[in-house]
C-alpha positions as CSV (number, residue, x, y, z in Angstrom):
1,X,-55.4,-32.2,29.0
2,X,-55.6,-29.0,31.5
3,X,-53.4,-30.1,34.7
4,X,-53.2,-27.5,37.7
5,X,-50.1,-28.1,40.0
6,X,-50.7,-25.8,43.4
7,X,-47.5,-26.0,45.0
8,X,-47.8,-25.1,48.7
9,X,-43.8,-23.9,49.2
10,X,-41.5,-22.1,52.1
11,X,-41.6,-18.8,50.6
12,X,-44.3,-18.9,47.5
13,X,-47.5,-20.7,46.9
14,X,-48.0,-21.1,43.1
15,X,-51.0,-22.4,41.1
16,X,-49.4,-23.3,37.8
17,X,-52.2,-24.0,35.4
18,X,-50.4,-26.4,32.0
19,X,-51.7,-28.3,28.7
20,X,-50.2,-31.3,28.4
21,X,-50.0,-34.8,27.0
22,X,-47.8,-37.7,27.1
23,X,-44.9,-37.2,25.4
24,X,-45.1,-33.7,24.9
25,X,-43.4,-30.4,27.1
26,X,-45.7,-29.3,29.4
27,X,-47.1,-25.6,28.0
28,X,-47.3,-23.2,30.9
29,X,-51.2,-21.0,30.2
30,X,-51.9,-19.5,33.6
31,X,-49.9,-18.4,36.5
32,X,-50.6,-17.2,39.8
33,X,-48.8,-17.0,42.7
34,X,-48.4,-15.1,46.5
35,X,-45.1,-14.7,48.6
36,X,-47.0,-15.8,51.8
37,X,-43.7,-16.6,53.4
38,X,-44.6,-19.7,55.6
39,X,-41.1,-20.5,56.7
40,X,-41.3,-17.1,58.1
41,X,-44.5,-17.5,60.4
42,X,-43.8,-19.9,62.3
43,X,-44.0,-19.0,66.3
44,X,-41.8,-20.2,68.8
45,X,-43.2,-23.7,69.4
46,X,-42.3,-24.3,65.6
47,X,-45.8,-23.8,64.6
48,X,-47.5,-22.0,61.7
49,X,-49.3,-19.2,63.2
50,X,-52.6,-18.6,62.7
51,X,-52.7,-15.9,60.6
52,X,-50.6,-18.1,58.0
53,X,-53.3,-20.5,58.2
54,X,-56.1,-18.1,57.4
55,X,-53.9,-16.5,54.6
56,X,-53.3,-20.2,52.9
57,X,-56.6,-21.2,53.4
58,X,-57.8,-17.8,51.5
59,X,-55.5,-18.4,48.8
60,X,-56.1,-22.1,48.2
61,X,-59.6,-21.4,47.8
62,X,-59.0,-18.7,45.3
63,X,-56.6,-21.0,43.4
64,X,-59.4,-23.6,42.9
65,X,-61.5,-21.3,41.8
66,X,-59.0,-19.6,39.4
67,X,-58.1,-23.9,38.7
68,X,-61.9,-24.1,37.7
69,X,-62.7,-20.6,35.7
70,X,-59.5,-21.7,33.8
71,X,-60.8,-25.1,32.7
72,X,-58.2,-27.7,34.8
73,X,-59.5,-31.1,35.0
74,X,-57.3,-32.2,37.8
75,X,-55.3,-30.2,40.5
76,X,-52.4,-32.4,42.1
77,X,-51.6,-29.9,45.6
78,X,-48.6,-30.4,47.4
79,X,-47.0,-29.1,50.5
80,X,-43.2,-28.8,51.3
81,X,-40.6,-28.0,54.3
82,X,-42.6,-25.1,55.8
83,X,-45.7,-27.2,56.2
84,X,-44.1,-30.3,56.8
85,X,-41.7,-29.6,59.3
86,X,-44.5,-27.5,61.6
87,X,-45.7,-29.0,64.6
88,X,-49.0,-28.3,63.5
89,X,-48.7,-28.8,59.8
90,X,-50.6,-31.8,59.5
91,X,-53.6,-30.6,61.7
92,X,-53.6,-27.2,59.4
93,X,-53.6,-29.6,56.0
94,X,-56.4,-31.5,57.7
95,X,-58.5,-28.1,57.8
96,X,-57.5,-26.8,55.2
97,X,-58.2,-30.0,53.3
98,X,-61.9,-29.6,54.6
99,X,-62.8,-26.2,53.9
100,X,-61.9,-26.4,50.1
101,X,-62.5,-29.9,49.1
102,X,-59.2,-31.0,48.2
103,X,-56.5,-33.3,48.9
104,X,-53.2,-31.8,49.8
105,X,-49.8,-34.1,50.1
106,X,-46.9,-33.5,51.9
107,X,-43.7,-34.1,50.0
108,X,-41.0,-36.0,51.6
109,X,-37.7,-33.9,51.2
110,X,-35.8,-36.8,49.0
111,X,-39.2,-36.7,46.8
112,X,-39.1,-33.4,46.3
113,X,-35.1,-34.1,45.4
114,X,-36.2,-36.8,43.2
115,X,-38.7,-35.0,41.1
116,X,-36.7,-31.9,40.5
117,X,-34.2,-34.1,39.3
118,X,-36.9,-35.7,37.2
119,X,-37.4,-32.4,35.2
120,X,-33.9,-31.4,35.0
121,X,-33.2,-34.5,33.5
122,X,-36.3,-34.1,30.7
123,X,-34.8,-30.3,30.4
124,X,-31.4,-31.2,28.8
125,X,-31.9,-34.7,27.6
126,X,-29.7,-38.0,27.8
127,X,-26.9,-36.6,26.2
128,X,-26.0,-34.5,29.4
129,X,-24.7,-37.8,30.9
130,X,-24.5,-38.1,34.8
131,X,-26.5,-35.0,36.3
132,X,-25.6,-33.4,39.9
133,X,-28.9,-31.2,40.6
134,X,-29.0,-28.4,43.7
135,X,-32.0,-26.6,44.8
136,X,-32.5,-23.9,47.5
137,X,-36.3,-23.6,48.5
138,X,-37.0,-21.3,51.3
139,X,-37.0,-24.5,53.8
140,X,-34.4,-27.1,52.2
141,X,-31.6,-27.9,50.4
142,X,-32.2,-30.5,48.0
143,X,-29.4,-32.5,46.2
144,X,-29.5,-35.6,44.0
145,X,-27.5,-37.1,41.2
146,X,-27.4,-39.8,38.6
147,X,-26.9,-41.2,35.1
148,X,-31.3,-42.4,34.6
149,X,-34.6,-40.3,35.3
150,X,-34.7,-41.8,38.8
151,X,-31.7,-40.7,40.7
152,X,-28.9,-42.8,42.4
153,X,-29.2,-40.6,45.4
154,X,-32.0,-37.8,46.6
155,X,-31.0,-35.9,49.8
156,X,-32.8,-33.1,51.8
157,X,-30.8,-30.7,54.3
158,X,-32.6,-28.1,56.5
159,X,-30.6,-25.3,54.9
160,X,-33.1,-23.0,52.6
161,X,-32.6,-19.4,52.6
162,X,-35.4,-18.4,54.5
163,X,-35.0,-20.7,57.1
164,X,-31.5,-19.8,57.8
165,X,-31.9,-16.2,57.5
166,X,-35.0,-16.8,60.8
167,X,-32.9,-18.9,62.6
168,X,-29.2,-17.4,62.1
169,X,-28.9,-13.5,61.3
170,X,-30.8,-11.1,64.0
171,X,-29.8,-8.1,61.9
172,X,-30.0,-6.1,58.2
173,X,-27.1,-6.6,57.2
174,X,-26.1,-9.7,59.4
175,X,-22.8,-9.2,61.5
176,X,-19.4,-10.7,60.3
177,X,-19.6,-13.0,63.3
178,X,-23.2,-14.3,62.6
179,X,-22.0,-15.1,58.7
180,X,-19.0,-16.7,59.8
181,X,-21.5,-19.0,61.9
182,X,-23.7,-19.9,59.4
183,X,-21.1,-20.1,56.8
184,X,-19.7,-23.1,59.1
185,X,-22.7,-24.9,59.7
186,X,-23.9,-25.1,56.1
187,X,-20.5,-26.4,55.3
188,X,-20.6,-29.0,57.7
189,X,-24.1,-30.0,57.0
190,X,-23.8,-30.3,53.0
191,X,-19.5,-32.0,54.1
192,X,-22.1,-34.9,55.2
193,X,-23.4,-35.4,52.3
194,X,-21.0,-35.3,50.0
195,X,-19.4,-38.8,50.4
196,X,-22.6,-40.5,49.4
197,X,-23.0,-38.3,46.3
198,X,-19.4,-38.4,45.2
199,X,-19.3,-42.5,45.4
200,X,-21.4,-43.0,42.2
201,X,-19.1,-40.6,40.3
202,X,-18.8,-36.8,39.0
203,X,-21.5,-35.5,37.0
204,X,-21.4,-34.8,33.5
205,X,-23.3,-31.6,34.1
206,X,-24.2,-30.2,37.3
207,X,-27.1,-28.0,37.3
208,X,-29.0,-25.5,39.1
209,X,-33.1,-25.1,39.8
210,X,-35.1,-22.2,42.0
211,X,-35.7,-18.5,42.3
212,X,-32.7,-18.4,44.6
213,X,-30.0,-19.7,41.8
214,X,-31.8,-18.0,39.1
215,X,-31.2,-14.1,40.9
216,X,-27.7,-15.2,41.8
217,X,-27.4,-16.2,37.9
218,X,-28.7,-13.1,37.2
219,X,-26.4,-10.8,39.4
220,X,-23.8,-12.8,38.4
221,X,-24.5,-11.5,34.9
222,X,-26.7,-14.1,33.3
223,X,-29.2,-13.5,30.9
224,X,-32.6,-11.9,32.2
225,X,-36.0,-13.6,32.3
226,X,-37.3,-11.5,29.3
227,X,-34.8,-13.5,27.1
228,X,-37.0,-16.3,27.3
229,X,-36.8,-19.9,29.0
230,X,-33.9,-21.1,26.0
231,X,-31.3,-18.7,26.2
232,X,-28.4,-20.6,28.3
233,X,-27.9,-19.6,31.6
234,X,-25.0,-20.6,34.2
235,X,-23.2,-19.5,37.1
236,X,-19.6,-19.8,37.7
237,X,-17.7,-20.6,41.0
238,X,-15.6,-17.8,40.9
239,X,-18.7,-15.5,40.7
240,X,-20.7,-17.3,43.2
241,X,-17.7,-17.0,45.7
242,X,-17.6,-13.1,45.1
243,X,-20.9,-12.7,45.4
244,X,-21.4,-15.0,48.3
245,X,-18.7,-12.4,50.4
246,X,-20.4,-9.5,48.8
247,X,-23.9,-9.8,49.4
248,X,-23.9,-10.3,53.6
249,X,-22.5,-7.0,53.5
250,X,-24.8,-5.4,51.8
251,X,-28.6,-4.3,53.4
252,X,-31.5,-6.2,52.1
253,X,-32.4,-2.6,50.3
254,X,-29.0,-2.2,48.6
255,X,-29.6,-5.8,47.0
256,X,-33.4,-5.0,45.6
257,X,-31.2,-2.4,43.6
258,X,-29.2,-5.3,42.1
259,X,-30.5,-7.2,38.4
260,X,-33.2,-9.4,39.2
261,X,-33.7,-9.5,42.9
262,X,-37.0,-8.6,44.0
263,X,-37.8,-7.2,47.2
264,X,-39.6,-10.4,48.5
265,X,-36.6,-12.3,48.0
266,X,-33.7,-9.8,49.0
267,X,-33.3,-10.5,52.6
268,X,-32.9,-14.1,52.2
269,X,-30.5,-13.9,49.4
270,X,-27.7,-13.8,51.6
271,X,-28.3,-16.8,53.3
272,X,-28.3,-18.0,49.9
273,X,-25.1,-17.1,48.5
274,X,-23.8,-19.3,51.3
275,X,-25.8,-22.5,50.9
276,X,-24.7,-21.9,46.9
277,X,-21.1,-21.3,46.8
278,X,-20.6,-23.9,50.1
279,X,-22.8,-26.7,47.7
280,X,-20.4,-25.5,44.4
281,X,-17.1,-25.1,46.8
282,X,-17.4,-28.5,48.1
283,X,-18.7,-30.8,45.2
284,X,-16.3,-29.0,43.2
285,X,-18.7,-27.7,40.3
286,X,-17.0,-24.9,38.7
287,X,-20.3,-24.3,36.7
288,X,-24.1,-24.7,37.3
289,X,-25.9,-24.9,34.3
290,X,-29.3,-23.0,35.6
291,X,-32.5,-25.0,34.8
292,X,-36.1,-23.3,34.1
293,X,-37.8,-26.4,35.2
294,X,-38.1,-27.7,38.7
295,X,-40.5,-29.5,40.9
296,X,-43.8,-28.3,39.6
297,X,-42.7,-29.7,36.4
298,X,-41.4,-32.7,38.1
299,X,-44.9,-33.6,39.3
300,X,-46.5,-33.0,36.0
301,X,-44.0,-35.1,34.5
302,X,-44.6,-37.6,36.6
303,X,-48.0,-37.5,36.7
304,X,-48.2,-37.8,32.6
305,X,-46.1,-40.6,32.9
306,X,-48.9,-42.3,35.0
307,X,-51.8,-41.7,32.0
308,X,-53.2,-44.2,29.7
309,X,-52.1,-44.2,26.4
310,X,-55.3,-42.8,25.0
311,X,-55.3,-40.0,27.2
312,X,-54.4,-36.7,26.1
């Protein structure tokens, strides 16, 4: 069957069209996607402004009707940290909801930590033992670990690389005092949670999802996209520590000139060097294996899981 997954995030908003069956990879046939930025536009009271209201509205509605032209029998919309966390986020869903017909969810941050980890685990298969998998969204942090398709543990931390680059750097590049800030807090915030990951043993293989990871894979020296999703990718602590002192320094400009970063992304990349060599630094990962699949896939996943039999 035709699923359509419109996936509402902190820095992108995606309608991922897939064929699909139980059993079966999902097979990526349409894409489309805008870097709206929502973690960015939110005003001073926290909420979404209202020019990111009219801007998701517009594209939801053109994603339906792309969803439609494209033949998707069902769309399964959801919305994470940006819209979750806004003081107004569930009164924009409501409206939103109404003006195109549809029925948009707000993912809790562990379920968003659980589903990723739900395709990560499909990616590399049993035989990768206990799995340790890290995300950086534009909102959250997401962490969760375990040995089964449903995770021991699922946490959420308010630590995604646009987020922190709003509420923590007031410049382009960010002073050494403002880095050495953030640096600590992230620390402390991901210290908190590493106790409760670390009690049901070290992973097997600890692996990396998100646009983030994959452009600090790729600077790092990793394969590029045009390889193909089956080429092995990974990134090293020792390159993520270099990279995570080398990129504050540098202007969101001088990064776009770097391998894979694209301008959208470059000025919250710094933020998220730190998130990913604090995350690698204090779990002690001395590689992430880097995943193509994430939560999109982790909701089809899910939702294929859910079919009769004798659909397909």
């Amino acid at each position: 069957m035709r699923l359509g997954v419109l996936d509402i995030g902190s820095n992108t908003v995606h309608l991922l069209v897939v064929d699909a069956h139980r059993g079966a990879r999902p097979l990526p046939a349409y894409s489309h996607k805008d870097e709206l930025r929502l973690a960015e536009l939110l005003d001073d009271g926290n909420r979404l402004a209202e020019r990111a209201v009219e801007r998701l509205a517009a594209f939801v509605a053109e994603a339906l009707q792309i969803a439609e032209d494209k033949g998707v029998e069902e769309v399964m919309a959801f919305a994470t940290s940006a819209v979750r966390e806004a003081a107004n986020g569930e009164e924009v869903l409501a409206e939103i909801n109404s003006r195109c017909d549809i029925d948009i969810q707000v993912l809790a941050g562990e379920e968003e930590a659980r589903l990723t980890f739900l395709a990560v685990r499909r990616w590399f298969g049993w035989s990768s033992g206990r799995l340790l998998a890290v995300d950086i969204g534009g909102g959250s942090l997401e962490i969760a670990a375990g040995v089964d398709e449903e995770p021991d543990v699922a946490v959420s931390l308010p630590l995604g690389a646009g987020r922190l680059t709003r509420d923590w750097f007031t410049s382009d590049p960010p002073s050494a005092e403002e880095v050495r800030k953030l640096r600590k807090h992230v620390r402390a915030e991901i210290a908190r949670t590493v106790g409760g990951v670390a009690r049901y043993g070290r992973p097997d293989r600890a692996v990396a999802t998100s646009k983030t990871f994959k452009q600090l894979a790729r600077i790092a020296g990793a394969a590029p996209s045009s390889e193909g999703l089956y080429v092995p990718r990974s990134l090293s602590r020792e390159a993520m520590a270099e990279w995570a002192a080398r990129l504050p320094e540098m202007a969101a400009k001088e990064r776009t000139q770097l391998a894979g970063v694209s301008a959208g992304r470059a000025l919250q990349l710094a933020a998220g060097a730190i998130v990913a060599d604090a995350a690698m630094d204090l779990f002690e990962v001395d590689r992430l294996d880097v995943c193509p699949w994430a939560l999109r896939e982790g909701v089809i996943l899910r939702r294929l899981d859910m079919l009769p039999d004798h659909v397909t």
